[in-house]
mmCIF file of the N, C-alpha and C atoms, coordinates in Angstrom:
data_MODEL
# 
_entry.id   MODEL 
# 
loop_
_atom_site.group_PDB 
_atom_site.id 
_atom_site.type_symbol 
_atom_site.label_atom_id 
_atom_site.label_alt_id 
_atom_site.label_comp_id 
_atom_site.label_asym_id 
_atom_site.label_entity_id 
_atom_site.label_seq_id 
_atom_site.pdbx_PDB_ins_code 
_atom_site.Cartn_x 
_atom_site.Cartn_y 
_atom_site.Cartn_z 
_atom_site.occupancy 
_atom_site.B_iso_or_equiv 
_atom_site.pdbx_formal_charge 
_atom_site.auth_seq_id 
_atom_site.auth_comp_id 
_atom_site.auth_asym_id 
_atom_site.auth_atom_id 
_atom_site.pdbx_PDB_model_num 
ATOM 1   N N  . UNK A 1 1  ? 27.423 -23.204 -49.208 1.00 0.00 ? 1  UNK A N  1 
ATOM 2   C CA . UNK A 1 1  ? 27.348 -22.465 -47.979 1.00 0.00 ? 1  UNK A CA 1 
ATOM 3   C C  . UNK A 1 1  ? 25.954 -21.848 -47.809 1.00 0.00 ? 1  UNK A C  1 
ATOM 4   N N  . UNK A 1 2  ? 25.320 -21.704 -49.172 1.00 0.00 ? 2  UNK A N  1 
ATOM 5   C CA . UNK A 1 2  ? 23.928 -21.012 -48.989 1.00 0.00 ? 2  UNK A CA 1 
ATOM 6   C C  . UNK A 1 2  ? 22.865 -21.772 -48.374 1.00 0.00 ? 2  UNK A C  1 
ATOM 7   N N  . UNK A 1 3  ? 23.098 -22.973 -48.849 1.00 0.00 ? 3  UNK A N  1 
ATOM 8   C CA . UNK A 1 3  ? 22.180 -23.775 -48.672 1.00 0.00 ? 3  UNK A CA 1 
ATOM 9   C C  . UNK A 1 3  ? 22.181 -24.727 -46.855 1.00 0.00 ? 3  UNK A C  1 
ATOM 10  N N  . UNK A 1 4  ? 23.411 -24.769 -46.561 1.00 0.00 ? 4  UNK A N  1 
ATOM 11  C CA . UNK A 1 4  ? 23.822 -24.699 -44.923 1.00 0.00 ? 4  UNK A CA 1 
ATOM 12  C C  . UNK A 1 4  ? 23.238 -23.749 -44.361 1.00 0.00 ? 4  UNK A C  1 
ATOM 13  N N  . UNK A 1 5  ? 22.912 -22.593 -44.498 1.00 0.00 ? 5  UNK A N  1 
ATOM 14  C CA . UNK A 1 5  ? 22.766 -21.434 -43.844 1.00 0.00 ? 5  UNK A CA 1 
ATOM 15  C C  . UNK A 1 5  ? 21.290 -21.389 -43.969 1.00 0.00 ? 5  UNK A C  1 
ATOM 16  N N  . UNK A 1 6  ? 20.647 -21.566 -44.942 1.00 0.00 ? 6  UNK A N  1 
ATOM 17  C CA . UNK A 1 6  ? 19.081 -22.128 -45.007 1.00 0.00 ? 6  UNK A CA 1 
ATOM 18  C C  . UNK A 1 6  ? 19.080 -23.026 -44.337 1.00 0.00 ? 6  UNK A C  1 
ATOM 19  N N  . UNK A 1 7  ? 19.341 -24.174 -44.323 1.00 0.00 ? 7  UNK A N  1 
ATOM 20  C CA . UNK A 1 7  ? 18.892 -25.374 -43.694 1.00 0.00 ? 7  UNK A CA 1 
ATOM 21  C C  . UNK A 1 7  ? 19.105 -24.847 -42.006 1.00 0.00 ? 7  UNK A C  1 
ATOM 22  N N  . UNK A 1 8  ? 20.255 -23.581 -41.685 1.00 0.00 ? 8  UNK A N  1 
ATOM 23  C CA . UNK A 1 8  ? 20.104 -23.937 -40.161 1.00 0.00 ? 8  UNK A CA 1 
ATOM 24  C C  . UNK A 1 8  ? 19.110 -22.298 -39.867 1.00 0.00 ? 8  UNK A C  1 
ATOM 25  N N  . UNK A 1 9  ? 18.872 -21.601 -40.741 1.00 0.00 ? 9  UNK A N  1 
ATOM 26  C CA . UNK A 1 9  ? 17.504 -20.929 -40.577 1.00 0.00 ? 9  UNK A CA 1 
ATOM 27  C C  . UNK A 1 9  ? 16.416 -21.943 -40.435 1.00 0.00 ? 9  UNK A C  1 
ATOM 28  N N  . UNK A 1 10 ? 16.018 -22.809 -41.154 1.00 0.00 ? 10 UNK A N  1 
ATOM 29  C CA . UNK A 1 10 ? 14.785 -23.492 -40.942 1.00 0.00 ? 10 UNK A CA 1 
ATOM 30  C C  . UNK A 1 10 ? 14.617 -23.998 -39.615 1.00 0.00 ? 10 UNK A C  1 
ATOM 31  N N  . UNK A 1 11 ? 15.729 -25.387 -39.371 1.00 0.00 ? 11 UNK A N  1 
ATOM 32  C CA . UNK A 1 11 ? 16.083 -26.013 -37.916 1.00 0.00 ? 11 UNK A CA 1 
ATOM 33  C C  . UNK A 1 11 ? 15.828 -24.916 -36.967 1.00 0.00 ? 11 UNK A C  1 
ATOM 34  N N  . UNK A 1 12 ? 16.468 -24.039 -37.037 1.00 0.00 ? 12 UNK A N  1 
ATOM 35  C CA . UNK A 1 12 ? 16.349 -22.631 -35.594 1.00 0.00 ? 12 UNK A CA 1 
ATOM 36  C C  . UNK A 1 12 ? 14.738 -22.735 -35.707 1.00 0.00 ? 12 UNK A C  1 
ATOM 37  N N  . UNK A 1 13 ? 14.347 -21.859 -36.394 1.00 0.00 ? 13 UNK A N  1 
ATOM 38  C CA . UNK A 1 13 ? 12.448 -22.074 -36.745 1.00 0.00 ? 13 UNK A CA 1 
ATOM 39  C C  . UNK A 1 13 ? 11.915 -23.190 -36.087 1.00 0.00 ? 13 UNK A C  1 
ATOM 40  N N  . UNK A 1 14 ? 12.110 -24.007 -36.277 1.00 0.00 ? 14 UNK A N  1 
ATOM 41  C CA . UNK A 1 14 ? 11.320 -25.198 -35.718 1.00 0.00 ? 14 UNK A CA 1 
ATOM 42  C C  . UNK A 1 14 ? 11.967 -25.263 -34.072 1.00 0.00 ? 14 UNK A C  1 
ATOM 43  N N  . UNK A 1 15 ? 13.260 -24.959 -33.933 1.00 0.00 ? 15 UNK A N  1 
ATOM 44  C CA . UNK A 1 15 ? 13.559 -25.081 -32.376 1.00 0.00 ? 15 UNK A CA 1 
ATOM 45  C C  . UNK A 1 15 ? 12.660 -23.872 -31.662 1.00 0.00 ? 15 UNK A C  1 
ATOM 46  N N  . UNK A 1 16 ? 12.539 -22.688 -32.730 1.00 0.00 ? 16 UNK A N  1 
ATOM 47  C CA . UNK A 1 16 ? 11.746 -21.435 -31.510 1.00 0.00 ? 16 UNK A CA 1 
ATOM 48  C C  . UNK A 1 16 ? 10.417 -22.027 -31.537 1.00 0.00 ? 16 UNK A C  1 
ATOM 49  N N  . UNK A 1 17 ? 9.772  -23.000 -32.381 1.00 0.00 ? 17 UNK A N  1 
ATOM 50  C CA . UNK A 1 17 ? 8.568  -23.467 -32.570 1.00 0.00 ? 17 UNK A CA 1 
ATOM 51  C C  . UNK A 1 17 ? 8.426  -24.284 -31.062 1.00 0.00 ? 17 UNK A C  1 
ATOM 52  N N  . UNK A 1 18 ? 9.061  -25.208 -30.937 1.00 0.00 ? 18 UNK A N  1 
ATOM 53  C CA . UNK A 1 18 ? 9.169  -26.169 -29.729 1.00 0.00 ? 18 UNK A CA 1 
ATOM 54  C C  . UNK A 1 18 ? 9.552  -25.384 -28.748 1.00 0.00 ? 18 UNK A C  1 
ATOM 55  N N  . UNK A 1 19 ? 10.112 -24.596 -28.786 1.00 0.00 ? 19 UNK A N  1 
ATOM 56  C CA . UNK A 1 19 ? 10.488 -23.576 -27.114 1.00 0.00 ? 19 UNK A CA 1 
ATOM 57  C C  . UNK A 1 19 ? 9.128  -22.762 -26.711 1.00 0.00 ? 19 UNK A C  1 
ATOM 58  N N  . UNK A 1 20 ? 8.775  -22.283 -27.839 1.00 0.00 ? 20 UNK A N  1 
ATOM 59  C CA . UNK A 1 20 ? 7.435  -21.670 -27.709 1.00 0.00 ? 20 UNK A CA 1 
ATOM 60  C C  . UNK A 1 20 ? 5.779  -22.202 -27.428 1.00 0.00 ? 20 UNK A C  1 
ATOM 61  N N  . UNK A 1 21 ? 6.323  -23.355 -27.989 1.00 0.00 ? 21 UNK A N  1 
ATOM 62  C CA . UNK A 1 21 ? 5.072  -24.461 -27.107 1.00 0.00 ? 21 UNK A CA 1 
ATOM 63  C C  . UNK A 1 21 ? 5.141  -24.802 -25.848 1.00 0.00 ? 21 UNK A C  1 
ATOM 64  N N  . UNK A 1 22 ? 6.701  -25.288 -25.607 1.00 0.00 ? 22 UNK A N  1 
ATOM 65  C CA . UNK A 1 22 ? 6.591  -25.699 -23.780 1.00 0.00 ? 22 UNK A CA 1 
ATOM 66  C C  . UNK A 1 22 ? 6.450  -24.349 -23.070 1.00 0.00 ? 22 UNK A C  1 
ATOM 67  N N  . UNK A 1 23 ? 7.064  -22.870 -23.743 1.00 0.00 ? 23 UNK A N  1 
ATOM 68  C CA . UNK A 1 23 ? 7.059  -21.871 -23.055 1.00 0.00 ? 23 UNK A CA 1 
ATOM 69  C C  . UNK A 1 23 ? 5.647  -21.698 -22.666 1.00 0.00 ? 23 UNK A C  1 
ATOM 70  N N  . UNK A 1 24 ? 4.758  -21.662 -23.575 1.00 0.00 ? 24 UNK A N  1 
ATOM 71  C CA . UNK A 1 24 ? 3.321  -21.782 -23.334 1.00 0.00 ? 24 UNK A CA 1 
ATOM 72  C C  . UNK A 1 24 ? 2.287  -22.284 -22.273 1.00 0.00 ? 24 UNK A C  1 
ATOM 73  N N  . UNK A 1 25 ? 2.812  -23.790 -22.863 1.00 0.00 ? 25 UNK A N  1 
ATOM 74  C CA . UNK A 1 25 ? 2.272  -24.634 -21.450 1.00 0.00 ? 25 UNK A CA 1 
ATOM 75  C C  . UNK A 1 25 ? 3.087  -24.656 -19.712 1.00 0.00 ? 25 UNK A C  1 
ATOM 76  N N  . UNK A 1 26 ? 4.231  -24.384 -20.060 1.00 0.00 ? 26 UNK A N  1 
ATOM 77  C CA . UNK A 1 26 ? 4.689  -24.395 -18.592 1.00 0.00 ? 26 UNK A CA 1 
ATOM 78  C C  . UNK A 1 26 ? 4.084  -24.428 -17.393 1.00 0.00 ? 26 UNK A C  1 
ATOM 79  N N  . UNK A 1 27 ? 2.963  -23.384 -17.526 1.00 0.00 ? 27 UNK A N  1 
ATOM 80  C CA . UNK A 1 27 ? 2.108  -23.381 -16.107 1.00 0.00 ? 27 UNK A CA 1 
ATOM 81  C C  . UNK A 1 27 ? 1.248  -24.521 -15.922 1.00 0.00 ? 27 UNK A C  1 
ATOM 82  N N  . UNK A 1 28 ? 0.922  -25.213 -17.202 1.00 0.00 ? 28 UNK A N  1 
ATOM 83  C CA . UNK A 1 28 ? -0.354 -26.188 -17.157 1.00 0.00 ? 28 UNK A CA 1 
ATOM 84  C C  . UNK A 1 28 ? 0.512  -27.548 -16.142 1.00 0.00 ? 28 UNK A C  1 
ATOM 85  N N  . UNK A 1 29 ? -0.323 -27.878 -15.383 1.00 0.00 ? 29 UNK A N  1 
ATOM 86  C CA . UNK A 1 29 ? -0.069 -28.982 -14.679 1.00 0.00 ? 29 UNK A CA 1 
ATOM 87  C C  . UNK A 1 29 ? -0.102 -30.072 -15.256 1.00 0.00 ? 29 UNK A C  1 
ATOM 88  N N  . UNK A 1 30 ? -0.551 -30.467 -16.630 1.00 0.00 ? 30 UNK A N  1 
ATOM 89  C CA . UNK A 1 30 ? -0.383 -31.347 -17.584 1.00 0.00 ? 30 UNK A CA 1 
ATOM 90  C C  . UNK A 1 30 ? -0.636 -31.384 -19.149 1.00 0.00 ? 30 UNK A C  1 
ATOM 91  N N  . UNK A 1 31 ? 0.219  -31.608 -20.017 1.00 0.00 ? 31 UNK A N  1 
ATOM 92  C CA . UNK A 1 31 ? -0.054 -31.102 -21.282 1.00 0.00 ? 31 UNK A CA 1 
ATOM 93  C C  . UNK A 1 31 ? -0.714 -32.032 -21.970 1.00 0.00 ? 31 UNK A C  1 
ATOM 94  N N  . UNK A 1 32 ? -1.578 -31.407 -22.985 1.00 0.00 ? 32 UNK A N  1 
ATOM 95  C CA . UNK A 1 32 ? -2.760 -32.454 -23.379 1.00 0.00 ? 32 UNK A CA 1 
ATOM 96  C C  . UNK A 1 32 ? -1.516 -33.149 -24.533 1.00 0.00 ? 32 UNK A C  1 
ATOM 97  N N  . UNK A 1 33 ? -2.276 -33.967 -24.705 1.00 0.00 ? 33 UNK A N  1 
ATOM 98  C CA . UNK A 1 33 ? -1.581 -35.128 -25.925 1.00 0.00 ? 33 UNK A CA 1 
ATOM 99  C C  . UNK A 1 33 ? -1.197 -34.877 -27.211 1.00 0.00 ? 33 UNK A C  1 
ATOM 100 N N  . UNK A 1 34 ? -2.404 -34.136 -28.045 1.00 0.00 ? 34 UNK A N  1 
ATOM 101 C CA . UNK A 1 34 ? -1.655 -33.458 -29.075 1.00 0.00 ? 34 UNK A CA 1 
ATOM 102 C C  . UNK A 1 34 ? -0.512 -32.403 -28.908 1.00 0.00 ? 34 UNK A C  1 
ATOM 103 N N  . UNK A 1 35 ? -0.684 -31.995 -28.327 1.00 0.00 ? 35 UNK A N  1 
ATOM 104 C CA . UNK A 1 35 ? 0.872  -30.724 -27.791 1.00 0.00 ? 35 UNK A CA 1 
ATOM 105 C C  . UNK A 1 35 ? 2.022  -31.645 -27.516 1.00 0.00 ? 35 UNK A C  1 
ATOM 106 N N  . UNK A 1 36 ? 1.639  -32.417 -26.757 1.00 0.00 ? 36 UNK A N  1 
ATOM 107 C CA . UNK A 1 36 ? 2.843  -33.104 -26.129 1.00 0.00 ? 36 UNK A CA 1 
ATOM 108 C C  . UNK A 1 36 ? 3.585  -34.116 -27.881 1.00 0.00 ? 36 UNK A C  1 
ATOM 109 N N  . UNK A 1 37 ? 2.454  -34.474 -28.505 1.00 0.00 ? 37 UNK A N  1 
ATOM 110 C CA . UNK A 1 37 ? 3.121  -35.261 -29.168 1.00 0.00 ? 37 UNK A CA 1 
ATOM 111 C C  . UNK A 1 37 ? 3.779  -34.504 -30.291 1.00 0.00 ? 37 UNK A C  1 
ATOM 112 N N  . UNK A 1 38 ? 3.590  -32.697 -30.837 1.00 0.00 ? 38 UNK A N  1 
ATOM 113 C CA . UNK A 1 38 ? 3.807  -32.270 -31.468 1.00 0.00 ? 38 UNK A CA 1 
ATOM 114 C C  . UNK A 1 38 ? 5.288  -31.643 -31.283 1.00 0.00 ? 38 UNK A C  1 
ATOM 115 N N  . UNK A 1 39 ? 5.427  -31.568 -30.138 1.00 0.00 ? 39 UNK A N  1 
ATOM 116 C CA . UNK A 1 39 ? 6.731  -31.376 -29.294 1.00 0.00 ? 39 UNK A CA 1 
ATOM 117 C C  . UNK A 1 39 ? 7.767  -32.254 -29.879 1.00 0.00 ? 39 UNK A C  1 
ATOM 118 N N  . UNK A 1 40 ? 7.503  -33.344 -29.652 1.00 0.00 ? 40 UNK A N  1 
ATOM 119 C CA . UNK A 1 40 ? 8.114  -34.604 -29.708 1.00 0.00 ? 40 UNK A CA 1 
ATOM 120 C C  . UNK A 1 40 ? 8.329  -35.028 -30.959 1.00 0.00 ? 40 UNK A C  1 
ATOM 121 N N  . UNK A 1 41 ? 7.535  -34.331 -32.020 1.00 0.00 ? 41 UNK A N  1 
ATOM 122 C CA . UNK A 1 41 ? 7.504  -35.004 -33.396 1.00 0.00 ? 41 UNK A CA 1 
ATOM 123 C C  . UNK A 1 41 ? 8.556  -33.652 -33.982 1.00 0.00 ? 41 UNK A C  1 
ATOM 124 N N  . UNK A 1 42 ? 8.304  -32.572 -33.337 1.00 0.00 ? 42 UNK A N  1 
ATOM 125 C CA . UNK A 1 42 ? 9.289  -31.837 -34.157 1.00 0.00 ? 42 UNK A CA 1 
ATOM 126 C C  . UNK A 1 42 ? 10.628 -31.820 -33.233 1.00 0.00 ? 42 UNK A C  1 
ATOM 127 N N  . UNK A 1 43 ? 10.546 -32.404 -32.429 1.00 0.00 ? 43 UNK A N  1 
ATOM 128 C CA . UNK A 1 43 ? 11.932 -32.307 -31.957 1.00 0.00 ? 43 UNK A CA 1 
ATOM 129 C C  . UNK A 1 43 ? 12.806 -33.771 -32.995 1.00 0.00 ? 43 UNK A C  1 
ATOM 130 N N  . UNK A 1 44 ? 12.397 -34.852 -33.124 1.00 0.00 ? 44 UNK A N  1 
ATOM 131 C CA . UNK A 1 44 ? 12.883 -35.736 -33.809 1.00 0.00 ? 44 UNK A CA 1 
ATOM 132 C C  . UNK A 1 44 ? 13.048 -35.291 -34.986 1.00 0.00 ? 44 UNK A C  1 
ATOM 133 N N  . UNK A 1 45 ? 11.928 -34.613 -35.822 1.00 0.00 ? 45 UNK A N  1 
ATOM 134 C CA . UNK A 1 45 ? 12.325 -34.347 -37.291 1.00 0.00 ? 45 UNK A CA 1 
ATOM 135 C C  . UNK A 1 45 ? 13.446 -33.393 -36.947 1.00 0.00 ? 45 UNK A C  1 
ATOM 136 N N  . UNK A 1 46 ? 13.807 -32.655 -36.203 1.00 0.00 ? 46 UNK A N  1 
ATOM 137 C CA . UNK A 1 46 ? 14.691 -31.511 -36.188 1.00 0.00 ? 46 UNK A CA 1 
ATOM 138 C C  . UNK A 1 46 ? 16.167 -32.706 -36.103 1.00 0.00 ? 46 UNK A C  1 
ATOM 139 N N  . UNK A 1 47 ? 16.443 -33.415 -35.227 1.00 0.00 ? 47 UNK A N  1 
ATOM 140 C CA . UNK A 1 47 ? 17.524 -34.518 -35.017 1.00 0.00 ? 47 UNK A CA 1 
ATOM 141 C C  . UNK A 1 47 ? 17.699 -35.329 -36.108 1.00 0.00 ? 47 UNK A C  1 
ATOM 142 N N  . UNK A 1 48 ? 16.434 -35.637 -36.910 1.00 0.00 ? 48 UNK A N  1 
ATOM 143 C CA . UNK A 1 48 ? 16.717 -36.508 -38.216 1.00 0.00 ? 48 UNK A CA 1 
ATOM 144 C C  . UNK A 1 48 ? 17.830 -35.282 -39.622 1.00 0.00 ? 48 UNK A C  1 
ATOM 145 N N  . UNK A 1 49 ? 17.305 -34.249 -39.387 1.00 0.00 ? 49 UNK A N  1 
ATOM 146 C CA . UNK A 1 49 ? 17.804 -33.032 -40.310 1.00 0.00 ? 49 UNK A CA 1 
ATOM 147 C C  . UNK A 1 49 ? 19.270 -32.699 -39.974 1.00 0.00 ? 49 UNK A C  1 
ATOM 148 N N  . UNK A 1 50 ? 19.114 -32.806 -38.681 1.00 0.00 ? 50 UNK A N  1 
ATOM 149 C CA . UNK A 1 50 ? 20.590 -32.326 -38.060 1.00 0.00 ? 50 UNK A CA 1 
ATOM 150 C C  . UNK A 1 50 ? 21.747 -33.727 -38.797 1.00 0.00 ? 50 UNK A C  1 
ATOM 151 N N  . UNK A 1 51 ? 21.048 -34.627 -38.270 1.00 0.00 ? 51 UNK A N  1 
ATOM 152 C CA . UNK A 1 51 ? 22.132 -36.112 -38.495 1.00 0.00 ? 51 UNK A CA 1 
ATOM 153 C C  . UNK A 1 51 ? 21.965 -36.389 -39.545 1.00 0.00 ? 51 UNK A C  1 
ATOM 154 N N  . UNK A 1 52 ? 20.936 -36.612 -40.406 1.00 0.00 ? 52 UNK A N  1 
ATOM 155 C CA . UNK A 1 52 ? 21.067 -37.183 -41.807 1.00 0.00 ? 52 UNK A CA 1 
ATOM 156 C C  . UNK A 1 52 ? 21.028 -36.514 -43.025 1.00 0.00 ? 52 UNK A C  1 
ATOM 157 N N  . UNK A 1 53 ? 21.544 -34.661 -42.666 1.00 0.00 ? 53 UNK A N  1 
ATOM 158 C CA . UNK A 1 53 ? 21.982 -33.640 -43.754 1.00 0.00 ? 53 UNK A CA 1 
ATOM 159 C C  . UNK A 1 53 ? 22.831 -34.208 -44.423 1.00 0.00 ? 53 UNK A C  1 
ATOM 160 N N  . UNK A 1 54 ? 22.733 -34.280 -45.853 1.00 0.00 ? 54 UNK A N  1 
ATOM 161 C CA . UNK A 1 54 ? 24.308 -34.371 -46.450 1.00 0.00 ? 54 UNK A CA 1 
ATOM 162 C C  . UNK A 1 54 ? 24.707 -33.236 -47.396 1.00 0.00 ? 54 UNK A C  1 
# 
């Protein structure tokens, strides 16, 4: 149970990480490429953690 409860402290972390980047850019009329792709890379590692926890 300890170790569930870590793993969904970390995941949360990385989701306020990605909320806090688009929160950021929101106003920009286009997000440069590294942002955009960092978005994108932690949103997948976050889905790989979620689905392939055992």
């Amino acid at each position: 149970m300890l170790h569930g409860a870590l793993t969904m402290l970390v995941t949360g972390a990385v989701l306020v990480v990605v909320l806090g980047l688009g929160y950021v850019k929101r106003d920009d009329e286009k997000a440069e490429n590294p942002l955009f792709g960092l978005v994108g890379l932690l949103t997948v590692v976050n889905i790989f953690i979620a689905v392939l926890w055992t």
